[in-house]
N, C-alpha and C positions, 0 to 999 in steps of 0.2 A: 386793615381789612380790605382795604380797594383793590391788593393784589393777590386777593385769592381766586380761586377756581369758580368760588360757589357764587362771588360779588360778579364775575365776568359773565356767570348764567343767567343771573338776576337783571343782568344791565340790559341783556341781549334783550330778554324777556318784555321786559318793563319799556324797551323803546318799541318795542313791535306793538305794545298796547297802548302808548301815547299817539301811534302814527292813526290808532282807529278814529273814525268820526267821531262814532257814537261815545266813545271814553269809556273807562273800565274803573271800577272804585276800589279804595287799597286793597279789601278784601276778596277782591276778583282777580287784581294784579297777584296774590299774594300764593292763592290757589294753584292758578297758570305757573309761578315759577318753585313753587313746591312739588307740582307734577313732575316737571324736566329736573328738579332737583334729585329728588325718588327716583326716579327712572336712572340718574345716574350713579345713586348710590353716595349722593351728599347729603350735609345737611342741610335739613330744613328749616326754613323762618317761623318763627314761633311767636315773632312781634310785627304789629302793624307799623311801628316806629321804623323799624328796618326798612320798609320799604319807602314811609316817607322821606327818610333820609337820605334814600338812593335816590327817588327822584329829584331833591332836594343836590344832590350831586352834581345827577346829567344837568339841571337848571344853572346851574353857578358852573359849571363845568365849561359847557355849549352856548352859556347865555341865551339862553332861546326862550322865549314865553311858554307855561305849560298853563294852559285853561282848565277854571275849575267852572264843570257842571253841574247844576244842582237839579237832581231828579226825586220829585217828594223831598222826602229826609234827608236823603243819599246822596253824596258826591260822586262826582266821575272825573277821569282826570284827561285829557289830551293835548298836543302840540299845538299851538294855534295857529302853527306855520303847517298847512298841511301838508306840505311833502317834505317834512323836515326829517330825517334820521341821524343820528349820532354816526352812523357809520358811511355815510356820504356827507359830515360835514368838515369846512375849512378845517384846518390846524388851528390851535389856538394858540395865545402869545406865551404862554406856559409850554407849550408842545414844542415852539418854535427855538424858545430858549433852550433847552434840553438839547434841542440837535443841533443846535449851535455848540453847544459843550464839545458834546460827538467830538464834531467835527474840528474845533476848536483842538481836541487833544490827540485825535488824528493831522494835524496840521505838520507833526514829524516829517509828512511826506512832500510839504510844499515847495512848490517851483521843479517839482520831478513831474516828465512829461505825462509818464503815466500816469499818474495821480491828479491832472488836472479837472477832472471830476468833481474832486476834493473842493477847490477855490470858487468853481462855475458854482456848484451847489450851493454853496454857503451865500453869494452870494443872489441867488436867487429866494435865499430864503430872507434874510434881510429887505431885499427887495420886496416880497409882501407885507411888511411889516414899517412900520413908522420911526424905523432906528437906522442907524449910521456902524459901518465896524468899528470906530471908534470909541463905539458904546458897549463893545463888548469886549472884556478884558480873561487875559485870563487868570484861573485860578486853580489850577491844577499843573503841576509840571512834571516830568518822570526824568530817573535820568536817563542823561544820554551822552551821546561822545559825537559829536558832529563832525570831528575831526577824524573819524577813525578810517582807518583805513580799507578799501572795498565797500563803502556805505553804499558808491556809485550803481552796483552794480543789483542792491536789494528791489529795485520798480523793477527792472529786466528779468530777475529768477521770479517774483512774484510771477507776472504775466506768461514765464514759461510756465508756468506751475497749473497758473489758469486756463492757458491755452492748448497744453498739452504738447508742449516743444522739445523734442531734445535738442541738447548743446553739444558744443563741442568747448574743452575748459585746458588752459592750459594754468597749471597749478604747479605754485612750488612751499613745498611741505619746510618749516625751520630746519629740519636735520637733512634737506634735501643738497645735493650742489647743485645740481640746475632744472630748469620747468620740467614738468608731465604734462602728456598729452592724452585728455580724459572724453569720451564721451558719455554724455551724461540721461540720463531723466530724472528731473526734478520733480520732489513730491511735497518736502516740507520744510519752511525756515522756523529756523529755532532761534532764538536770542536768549544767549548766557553770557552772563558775568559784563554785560557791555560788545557782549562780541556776537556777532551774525554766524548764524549755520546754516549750510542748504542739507538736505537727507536724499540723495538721491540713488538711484540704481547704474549703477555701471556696466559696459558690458563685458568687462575683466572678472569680475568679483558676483557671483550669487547674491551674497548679502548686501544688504543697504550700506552705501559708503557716506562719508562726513567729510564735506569741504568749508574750514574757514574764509569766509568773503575777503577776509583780510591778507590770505595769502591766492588768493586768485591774480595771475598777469593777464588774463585778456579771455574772452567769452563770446561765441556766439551762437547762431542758430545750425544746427547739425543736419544735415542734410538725409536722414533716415527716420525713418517710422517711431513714433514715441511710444513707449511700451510702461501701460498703466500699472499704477499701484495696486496689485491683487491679495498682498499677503498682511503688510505692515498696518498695525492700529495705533497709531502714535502717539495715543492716550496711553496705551498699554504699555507702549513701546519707552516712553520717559517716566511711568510708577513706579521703576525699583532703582532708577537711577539718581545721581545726583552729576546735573550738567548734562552733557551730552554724550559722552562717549560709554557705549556700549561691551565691553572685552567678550568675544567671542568666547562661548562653552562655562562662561562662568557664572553659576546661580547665585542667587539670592541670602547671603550670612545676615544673621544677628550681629549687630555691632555695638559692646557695651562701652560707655564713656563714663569718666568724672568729670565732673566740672564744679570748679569752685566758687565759693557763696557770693563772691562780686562776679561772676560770669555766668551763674543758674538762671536769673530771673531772667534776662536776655535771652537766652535760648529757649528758655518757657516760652517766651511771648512771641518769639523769632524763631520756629521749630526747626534743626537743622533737616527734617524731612519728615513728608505726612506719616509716619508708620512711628514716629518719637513718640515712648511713654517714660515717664519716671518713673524707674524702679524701686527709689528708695532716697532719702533724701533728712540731713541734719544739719546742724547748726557750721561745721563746714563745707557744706556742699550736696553733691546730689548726684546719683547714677543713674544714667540717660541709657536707653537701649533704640534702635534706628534699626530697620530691616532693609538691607541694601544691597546691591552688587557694587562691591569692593571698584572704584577706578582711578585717576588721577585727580579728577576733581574733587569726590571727597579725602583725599590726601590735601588734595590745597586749602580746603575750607575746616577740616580740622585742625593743620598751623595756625592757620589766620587768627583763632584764636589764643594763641601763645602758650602762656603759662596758667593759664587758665583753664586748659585742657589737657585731659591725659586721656589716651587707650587704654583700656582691660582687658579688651577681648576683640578680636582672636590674633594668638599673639605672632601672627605673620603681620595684623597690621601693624599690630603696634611696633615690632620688630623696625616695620619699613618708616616708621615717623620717628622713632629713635636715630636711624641713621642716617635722617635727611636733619635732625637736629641737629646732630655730631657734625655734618658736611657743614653747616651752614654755621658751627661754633669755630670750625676749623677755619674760615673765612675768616672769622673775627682777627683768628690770632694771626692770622696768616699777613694781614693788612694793619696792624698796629703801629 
């Protein structure tokens, strides 16, 4: 309940009526934030318990003393710290913790110059607090590949990105013979499969181009006017795909799959993409439908799961996973 809309109204409320002298009794607090409730079209508290409970909150929350007033019958409630507010108070050790996490699982970027931020901060926040880094451990890990190649260069496009730099990239593609020489404006890093992407604009190509970090030889700052992202929503730009790459002029197919009774529940729970429904589904298996544009990536992520998966539809894909089977069966016999 503490991270709704309507408990953030109430808190706001309820401390601007602790900060009065005079104090406000639950049923005045209760009034007050029922008004700005209504008025926003939430709902309303209907119990005096709610509001005790909140105050009962910011109290254990803030640790702050709230004074009870007794007028005749009637209580009143306020801060006894009088210029106390929830909202100009310390962090608390609970607060502190949490950003320590943050920061803790943003730690990917440590000993990179730019991100030294990252270590000052963490370190300042410890410092108000009566612990050691030693006391905090972690407990979250993601993967990662430390060793990969071009990792170097991920602080530098960030801060292009931020700063609004273009570059200048020389780039050499796996099917390439030797470097390209790219100027660049970077707009967005993407991370797939363990591998970094920058999305930038070139000024060869209209369209948005895609450089693996891992095949970049060398990068710098470009000596011409950086020319902003006006078109691209790259929320938008990644919902019909799976991975990164884009194929120019090609829309959006329904893709139906099988997949059988030891490989269904896994994909249930592990959706090969947000738009996955089952169509239909028995004691051997189950037909999977995914709305996608067709690219290399989900070529690779429908092998991956082997024999456990097969195409139905449409039968150019399936076509095309048939004869990357056959290549890849011909191998077999080919090395026996």
């Amino acid at each position: 309940m503490a991270n709704t809309k309507g408990y953030a109204i109430r808190q706001k409320i309820i401390d601007r009526c602790l900060q009065s002298e005079r104090g406000y009794s639950i049923q005045e607090i209760m009034d007050k934030c029922n008004l700005e409730l209504e008025e926003r079209g939430l709902h309303v508290v209907t119990s005096k318990n709610t509001i005790r409970d909140d105050i009962l909150e910011i109290q254990n929350t803030y640790f702050i003393d709230i004074e009870t007033i007794r007028i005749g019958r009637n209580k009143r409630y306020r801060y006894k710290e009088r210029d106390f507010s929830i909202y100009n108070a310390p962090l608390t050790e609970k607060d502190i913790a949490n950003l320590q996490e943050i920061l803790s699982t943003l730690s990917m970027f440590q000993g990179k110059q730019q991100f030294k931020w990252i270590d000052e901060t963490n370190l300042r926040i410890q410092s108000s607090m009566s612990c050691h880094p030693q006391q905090n451990c972690h407990i979250v890990e993601f993967d990662d590949n430390p060793f990969l190649k071009g990792i170097n260069y991920l602080t530098y496009l960030f801060d292009a990105i931020r700063l609004h730099h273009a570059l200048e990239l020389e780039y050499k593609s796996f099917n390439a013979m030797s470097a390209q020489h790219y100027v660049i404006h970077p707009y967005y890093l993407k991370q797939y499969n363990n591998r970094w992407f920058i999305l930038a604009q070139t000024n060869e190509y209209s369209t948005l181009s895609i450089f693996a970090l891992d095949r970049i030889c060398s990068i710098k700052e470009a000596p011409v006017p950086y020319i902003h992202n006006t078109k691209s929503n790259f929320k938008q730009y990644f919902k019909d795909i799976i991975g990164v790459s884009k194929p120019w002029g090609v829309s959006v197919e329904e893709i139906r799959l099988w997949a059988d009774k030891d490989l269904l529940p896994y994909i249930k729970t592990k959706p090969i993409h947000h738009s996955q429904v089952i169509l239909e589904q028995d004691e051997e298996g189950g037909t999977i439908q995914i709305s996608v544009i067709p690219n290399f990536e989900l070529e690779q992520m429908l092998l991956s799961y082997g024999e456990g998966l097969k195409v139905i539809f449409p039968p150019s894909l399936e076509e095309k996973i048939r004869e990357r089977i056959r290549k890849s069966l011909n191998n077999y016999d080919k090395f026996k």
